[in-house]
Every structure is written in C-alpha cells, then in structure tokens.
DORO-674423 format. One record per residue (C-alpha): chain; x, y, z. Coordinates in steps of 0.25 Angstrom, whole numbers, plus 5000, padded with zeros to 4 digits. Example, Ala and Ser with C-alpha at 12.3 -4.5 7.8 and 13.67 -1.06 7.14 Angstrom:
# residues 2
cadena->A | c1->5049 | c2->4982 | c3->5031
cadena->A | c1->5055 | c2->4996 | c3->5029
END
This chain:
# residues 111
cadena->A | c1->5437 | c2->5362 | c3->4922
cadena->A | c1->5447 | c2->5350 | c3->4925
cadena->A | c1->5443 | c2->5334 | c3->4928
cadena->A | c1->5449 | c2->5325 | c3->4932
cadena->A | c1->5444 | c2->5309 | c3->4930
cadena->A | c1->5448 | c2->5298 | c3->4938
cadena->A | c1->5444 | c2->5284 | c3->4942
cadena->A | c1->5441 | c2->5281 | c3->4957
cadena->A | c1->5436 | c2->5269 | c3->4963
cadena->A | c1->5428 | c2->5264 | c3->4951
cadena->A | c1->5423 | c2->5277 | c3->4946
cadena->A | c1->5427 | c2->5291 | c3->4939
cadena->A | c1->5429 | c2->5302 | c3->4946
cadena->A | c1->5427 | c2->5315 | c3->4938
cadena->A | c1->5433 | c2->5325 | c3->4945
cadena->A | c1->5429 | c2->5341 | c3->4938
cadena->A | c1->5436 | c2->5353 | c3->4943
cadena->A | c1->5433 | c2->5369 | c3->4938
cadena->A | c1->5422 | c2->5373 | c3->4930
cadena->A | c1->5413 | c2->5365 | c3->4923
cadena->A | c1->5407 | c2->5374 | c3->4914
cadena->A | c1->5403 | c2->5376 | c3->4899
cadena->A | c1->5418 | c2->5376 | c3->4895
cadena->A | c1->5423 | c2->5361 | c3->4903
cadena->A | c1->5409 | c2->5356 | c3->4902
cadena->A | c1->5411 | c2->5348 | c3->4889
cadena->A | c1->5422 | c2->5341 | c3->4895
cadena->A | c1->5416 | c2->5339 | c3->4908
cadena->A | c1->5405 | c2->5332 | c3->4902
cadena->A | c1->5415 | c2->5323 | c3->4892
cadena->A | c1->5423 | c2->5319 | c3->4906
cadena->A | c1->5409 | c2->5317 | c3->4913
cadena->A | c1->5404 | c2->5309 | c3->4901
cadena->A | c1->5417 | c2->5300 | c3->4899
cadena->A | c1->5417 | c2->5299 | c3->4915
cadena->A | c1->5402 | c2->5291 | c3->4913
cadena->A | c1->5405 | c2->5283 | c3->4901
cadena->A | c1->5415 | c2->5275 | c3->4909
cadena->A | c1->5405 | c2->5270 | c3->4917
cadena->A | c1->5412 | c2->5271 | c3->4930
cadena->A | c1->5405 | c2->5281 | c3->4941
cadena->A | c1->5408 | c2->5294 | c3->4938
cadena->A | c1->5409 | c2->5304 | c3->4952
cadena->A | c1->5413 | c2->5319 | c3->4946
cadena->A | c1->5421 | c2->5326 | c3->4958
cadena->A | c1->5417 | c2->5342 | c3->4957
cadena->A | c1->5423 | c2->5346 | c3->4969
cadena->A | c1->5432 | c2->5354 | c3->4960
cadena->A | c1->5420 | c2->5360 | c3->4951
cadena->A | c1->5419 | c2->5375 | c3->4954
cadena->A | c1->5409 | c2->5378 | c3->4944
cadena->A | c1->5400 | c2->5369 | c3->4936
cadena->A | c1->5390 | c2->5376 | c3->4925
cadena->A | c1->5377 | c2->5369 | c3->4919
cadena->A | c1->5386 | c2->5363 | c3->4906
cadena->A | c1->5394 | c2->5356 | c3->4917
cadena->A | c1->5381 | c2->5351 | c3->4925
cadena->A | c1->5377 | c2->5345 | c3->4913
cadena->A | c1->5389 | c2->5339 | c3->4909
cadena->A | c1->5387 | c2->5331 | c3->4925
cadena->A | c1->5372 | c2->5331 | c3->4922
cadena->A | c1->5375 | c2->5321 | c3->4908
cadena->A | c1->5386 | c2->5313 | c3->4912
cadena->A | c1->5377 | c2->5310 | c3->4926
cadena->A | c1->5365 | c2->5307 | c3->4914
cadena->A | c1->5376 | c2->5299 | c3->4906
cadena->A | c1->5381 | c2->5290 | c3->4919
cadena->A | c1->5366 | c2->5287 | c3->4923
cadena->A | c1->5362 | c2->5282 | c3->4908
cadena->A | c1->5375 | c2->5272 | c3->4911
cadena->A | c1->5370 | c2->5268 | c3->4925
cadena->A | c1->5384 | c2->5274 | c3->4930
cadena->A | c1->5387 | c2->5283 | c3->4943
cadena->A | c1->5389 | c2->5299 | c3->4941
cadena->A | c1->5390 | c2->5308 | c3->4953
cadena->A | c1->5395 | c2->5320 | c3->4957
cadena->A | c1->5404 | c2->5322 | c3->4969
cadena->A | c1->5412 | c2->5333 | c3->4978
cadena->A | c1->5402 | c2->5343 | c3->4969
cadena->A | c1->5409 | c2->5357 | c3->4972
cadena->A | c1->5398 | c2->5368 | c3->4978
cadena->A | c1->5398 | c2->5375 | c3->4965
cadena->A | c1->5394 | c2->5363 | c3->4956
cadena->A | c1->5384 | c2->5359 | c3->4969
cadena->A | c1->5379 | c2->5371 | c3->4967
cadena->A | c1->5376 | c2->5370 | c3->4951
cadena->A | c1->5370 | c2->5356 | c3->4953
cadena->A | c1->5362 | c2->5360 | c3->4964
cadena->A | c1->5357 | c2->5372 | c3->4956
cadena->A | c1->5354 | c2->5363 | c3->4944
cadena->A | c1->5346 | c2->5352 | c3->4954
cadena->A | c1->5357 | c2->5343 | c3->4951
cadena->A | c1->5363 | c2->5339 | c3->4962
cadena->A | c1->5349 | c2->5329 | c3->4964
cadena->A | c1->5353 | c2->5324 | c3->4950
cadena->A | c1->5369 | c2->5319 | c3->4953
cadena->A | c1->5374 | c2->5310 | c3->4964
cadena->A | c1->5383 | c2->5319 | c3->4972
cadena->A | c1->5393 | c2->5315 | c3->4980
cadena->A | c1->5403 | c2->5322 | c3->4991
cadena->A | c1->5414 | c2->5318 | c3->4987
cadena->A | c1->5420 | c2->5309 | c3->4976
cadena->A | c1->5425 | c2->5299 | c3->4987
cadena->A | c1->5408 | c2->5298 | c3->4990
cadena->A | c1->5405 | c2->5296 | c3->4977
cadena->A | c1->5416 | c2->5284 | c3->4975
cadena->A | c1->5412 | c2->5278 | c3->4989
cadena->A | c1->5397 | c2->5278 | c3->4985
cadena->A | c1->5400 | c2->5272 | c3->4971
cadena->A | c1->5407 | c2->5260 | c3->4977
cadena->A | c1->5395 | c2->5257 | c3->4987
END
C-alpha cells in the first residue's frame, strides 16, 4: 500500500492506493488516525484500492468512530468496486458517507 495526504480546499484528503491488508493496515490506520486528529474533514480517495481485507475495514471503521466522537467530517470517496464490494459485504456502505468522487465530497463539505 502507498498514501498520499494532502490538503484541499479546507480539508484532507487521504488518498490509499494497493492493498490494504494485514501487512499496510497498521499504517493505514496511523495515517487515518493522524488525518482525524487534525480536525479538518478527512475524505479518504480509494479509487486506487484494489483490495481491502477486514484489518483494513476496521482501520476505516475506527478513524470514522474517532472523527464522529470529535464532531468532525470522515467519508469515503471514488471507492474502487473491490473495496465496494468488501464494504457492501460487511453492511457498511449504510455505515460511511460515500461520495463519487473526491471533488463531490469537497463541494458538499463547503455547502
């Protein structure tokens, strides 16, 4: 897995690329959980996720827990079909805000 965190329009953009697995999910959740504590809206871009396994669900699943105790803003957007498919599978694409695209996301987090 490779990241990539940047800073657009008043939030963060996460932006995961690879596998998200046993092995990068430790450090998924550490950019996740830094992302969150800066309280900025976090928008995580999986576009480029081609597999996600329940370790790296849960790494979404606590920094969305995390932003919601702070009253902050954490989605998901452009979710690639195989992460749709593990979050649909877990019921938890009722649980997460996801958006299209990250350009969605930013324009609904400045209305």
């Amino acid at each position: 897995m490779t990241y990539e965190v940047r800073e657009e329009g008043g939030a963060l953009v996460v932006a995961l690329e690879g596998d998200v697995d046993l092995e990068s999910s430790p450090e998924a959740r550490r950019i996740l959980l830094e992302s969150v504590a800066k309280n900025q809206p976090v928008y995580v871009d999986m576009s480029l996720v081609s597999y996600i396994d329940s370790s790296g669900v849960a790494s979404l699943v606590e920094a969305l827990q995390t932003a919601r105790k702070a009253g902050s803003v954490f989605a998901l957007a452009s979710v690639s079909d195989a992460a749709t498919r593990v979050l649909e599978l877990a019921r938890l694409d009722k649980v997460f805000t996801i958006h299209g695209s990250v350009l969605d996301a930013l324009s609904q987090s400045k209305s």
